[in-house]
Every structure is written in structure tokens, then in C-alpha cells.
C-alpha positions in Angstrom: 0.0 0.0 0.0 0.8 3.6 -0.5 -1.2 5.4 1.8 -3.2 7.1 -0.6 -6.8 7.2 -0.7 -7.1 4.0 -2.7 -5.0 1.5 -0.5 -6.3 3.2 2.6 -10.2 2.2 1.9 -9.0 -0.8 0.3 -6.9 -1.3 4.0 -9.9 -0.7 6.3 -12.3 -2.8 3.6 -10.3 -5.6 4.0 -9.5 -5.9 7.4 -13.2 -5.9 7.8 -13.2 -8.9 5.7 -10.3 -10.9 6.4 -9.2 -12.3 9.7 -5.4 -10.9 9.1 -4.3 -8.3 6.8 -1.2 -6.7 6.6 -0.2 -3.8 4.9 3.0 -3.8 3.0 4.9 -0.5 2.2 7.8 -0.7 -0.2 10.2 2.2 -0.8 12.0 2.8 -4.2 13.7 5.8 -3.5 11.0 8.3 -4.6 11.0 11.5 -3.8 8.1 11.7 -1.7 8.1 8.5 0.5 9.0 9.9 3.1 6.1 12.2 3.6 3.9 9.4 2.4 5.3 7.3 5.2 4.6 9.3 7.8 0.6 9.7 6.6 0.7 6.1 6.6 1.8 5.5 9.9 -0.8 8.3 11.4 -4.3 6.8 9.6 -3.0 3.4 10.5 -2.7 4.8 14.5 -6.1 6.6 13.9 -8.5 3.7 12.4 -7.1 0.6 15.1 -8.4 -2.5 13.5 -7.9 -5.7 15.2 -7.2 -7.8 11.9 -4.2 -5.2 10.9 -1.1 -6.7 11.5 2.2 -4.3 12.1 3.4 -2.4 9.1 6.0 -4.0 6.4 8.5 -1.4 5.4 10.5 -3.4 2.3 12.7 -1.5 -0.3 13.3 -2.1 -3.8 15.6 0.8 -5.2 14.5 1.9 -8.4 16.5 5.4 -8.6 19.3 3.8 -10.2 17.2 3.2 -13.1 15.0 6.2 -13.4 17.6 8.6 -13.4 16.9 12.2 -13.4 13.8 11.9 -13.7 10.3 13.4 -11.9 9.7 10.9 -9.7 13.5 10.9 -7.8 13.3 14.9 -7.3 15.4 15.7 -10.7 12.5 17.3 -12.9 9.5 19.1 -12.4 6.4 16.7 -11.7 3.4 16.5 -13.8 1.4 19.2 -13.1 -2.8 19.8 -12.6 -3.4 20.0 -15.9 -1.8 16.9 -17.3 -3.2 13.1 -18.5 -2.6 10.1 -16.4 -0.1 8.9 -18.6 2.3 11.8 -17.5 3.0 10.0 -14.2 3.6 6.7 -15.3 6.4 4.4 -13.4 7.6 2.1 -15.4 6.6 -1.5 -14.1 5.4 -0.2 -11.1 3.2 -2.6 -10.0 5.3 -5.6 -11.5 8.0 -4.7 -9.2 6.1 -3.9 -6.0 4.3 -7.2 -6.0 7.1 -9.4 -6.9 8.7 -8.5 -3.4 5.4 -8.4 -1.5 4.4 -11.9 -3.1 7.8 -13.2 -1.5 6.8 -11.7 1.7 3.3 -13.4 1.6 4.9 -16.5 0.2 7.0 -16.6 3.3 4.0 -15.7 5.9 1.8 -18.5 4.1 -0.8 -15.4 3.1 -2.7 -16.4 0.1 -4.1 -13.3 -1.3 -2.1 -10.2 -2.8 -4.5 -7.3 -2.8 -3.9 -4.1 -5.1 -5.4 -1.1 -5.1 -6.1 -0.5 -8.5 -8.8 1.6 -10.1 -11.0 1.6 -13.6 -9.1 4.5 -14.9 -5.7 3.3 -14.7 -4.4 3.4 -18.2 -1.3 1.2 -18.0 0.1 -2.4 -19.2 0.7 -3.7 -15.7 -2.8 -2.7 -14.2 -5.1 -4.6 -16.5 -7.7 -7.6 -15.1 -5.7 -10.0 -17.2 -2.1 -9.1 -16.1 -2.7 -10.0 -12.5 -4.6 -13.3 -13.4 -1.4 -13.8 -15.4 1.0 -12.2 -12.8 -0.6 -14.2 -10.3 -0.2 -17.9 -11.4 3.9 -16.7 -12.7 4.2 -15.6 -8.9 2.9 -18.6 -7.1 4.7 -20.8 -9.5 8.5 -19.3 -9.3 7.5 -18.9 -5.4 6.3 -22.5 -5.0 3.0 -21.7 -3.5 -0.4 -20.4 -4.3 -0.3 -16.4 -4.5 -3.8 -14.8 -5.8 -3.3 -11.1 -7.1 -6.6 -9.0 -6.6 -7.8 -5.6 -7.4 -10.8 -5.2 -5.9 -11.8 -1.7 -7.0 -10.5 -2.3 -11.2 -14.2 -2.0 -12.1 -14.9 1.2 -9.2 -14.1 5.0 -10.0 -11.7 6.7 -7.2 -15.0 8.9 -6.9 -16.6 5.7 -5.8 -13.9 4.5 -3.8 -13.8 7.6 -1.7 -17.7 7.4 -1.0 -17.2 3.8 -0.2 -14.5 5.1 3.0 -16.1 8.3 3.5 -16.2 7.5 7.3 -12.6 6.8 7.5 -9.9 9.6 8.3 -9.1 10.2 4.8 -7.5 13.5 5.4 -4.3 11.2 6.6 -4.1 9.6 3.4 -1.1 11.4 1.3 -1.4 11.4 -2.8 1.3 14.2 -3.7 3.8 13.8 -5.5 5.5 17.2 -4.8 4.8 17.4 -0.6 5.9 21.0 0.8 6.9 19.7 4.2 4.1 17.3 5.2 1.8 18.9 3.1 0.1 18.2 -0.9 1.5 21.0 -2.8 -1.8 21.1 -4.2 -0.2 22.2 -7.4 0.8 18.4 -9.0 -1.1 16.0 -11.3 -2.0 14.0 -7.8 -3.2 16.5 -6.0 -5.1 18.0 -8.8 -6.8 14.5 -9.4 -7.5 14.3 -5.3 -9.5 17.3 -5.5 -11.6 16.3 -8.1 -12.5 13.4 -6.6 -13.6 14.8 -3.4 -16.2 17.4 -4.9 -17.3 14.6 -7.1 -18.0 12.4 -4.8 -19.5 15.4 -2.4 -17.7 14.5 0.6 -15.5 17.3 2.5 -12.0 17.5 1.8 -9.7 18.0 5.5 -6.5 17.6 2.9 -3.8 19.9 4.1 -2.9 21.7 1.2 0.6 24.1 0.3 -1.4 26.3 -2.0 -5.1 26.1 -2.4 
């Protein structure tokens, strides 16, 4: 999980659901982790659910291959105005879940859970790729590992209704934090806001500049 609003519901949802869940962080050497960490750490102290087990902080260094590039600090994020595509990671998801499978391969958990949504426009986020992804996994690992995304066929509009009761002003989505706080200036944050007055619930986000 990252922390954002996505893997935060999909957090809470699941621990409602399953008798153990635990949330896996993994750090690449981004240039916001460490804010995002820190809103991680204060929704999981706020929501208290008995089925959350401690948090997984993992790494998997990926700065030695993106360079100078937007993500590491070297280049100006994507701003408000851009597409999704302008923030893609290149195998993002491929690489996360090949160290979290290990993880749950090694604490005999089942399930991989991804918090995935209906807009996401890229190769390694489709339904097919984690059927796929799923069965490679379990079979270099030896075991039975099930990838799921849950909210592929939900809107993040629709995923923020769905936790509207949870303390999503301690999820973190920017990628461009000024101190502990969105910019409110970056593709992210711009995408955040949207969702919040679409889905007509209040937005508690600190925000740098409104």
C-alpha cells in the first residue's frame, strides 16, 4: 500500500473482511516516500483494527534506473493540468508485487491485494495481467499467491464514497509534498480534488497552496 486514498479504503475494507491483513509499504527511492510514510503511519494509528497486523516497510531501489527523472526529485512533476499517462512508473506494480508476493509466500498469506482503479491506463494494471502475474508468482515462489484488485471496475470517486467515514485527510497522494503537506499544485493532487467534490464529501487535505 501507499497510503493514498485507494490502498487506505481498500486497507480498512479488507481488514473488515479478512481475519489478518497486513499492509506492505515498499520504498523505491522516490522522492516523496518519506512524507507518504509518515501519513501512513498516522491513519493506521487513527483507524485501530484488530485484523491489521504491524506495518512491512520493504525497499526495492528503483532510482538507479529512473535517473533524473520526476519521480527521484530531478525534474519538475506533472502538473494539474496533465493526462494520467504523464505519471507513469515504469513497471510499477510488477515490481512492488514481486517483493510483496515473497513476503506473503514466506507468511503463508494467500491473497495479494492491489489497489487498483478503472481508470488506470497502464500495461501492468489490467484484469488480465494479474490473473497472469498471479499464477507466474505462485509458481516461481512454490505456493499459491492470488493477485486482486478489488476496485478495477470502481471509480476513485466511488472509492472515496465507499471510506467516506474513515480519516481520509491522513491519506497522502502528492507527489511534490511541501513539508508534510500536498502542494496542491501536482497532477495527484489535482486528481484528489476532483475526486472529493465529485464524490460530495468534505476534503480535511492539508494543502501548500489552495
Amino acid at each position: 500500500m501507499s497510503g493514498g486514498l485507494d490502498s487506505d479504503v481498500l486497507l480498512a475494507e479488507s481488514a473488515a473482511r479478512y481475519r489478518q491483513v497486513w499492509p506492505v509499504y515498499i520504498r523505491q527511492g522516490l522522492a516523496w516516500e518519506k512524507v507518504e510514510l509518515f501519513w501512513l503511519k498516522q491513519f493506521l494509528q487513527k483507524i485501530h483494527q484488530r485484523a491489521i497486523r504491524p506495518l512491512q516497510v520493504l525497499s526495492v531501489p528503483m532510482a538507479d534506473l529512473y535517473g533524473a527523472h520526476w519521480s527521484t526529485g530531478k525534474k519538475p512533476v506533472p502538473g494539474a493540468r496533465t493526462r494520467d499517462e504523464s505519471v507513469y512508473l515504469p513497471g510499477r506494480n510488477m515490481v512492488l508485487s514481486v517483493k510483496a508476493a515473497v513476503f506473503a509466500a514466506m507468511k503463508k498469506v494467500p491473497t495479494l491485494a492491489l489497489g487498483s482503479l478503472d481508470h488506470n491506463p497502464f500495461p501492468d494494471a489490467s484484469p488480465q495481467f494479474f490473473k497472469r502475474w498471479g499464477t507466474v508468482l505462485g509458481r516461481g515462489l512454490g505456493t499459491r499467491v492470488k493477485v486482486i484488485a478489488p476496485y478495477r471496475r470502481l471509480s476513485k470517486v466511488q472509492v472515496l464514497r465507499r471510506g467516506a467515514q474513515l480519516p481520509l485527510h491522513l491519506s497522502f497522494s502528492c507527489i511534490a509534498p511541501r513539508r508534510k503537506k500536498h502542494c496542491g499544485q501536482c497532477n495527484k493532487c489535482a486528481e484528489r480534488r476532483r475526486a472529493f467534490r465529485a464524490a460530495g464529501v468534505k476534503d480535511r487535505t492539508m494543502y501548500a497552496k489552495n
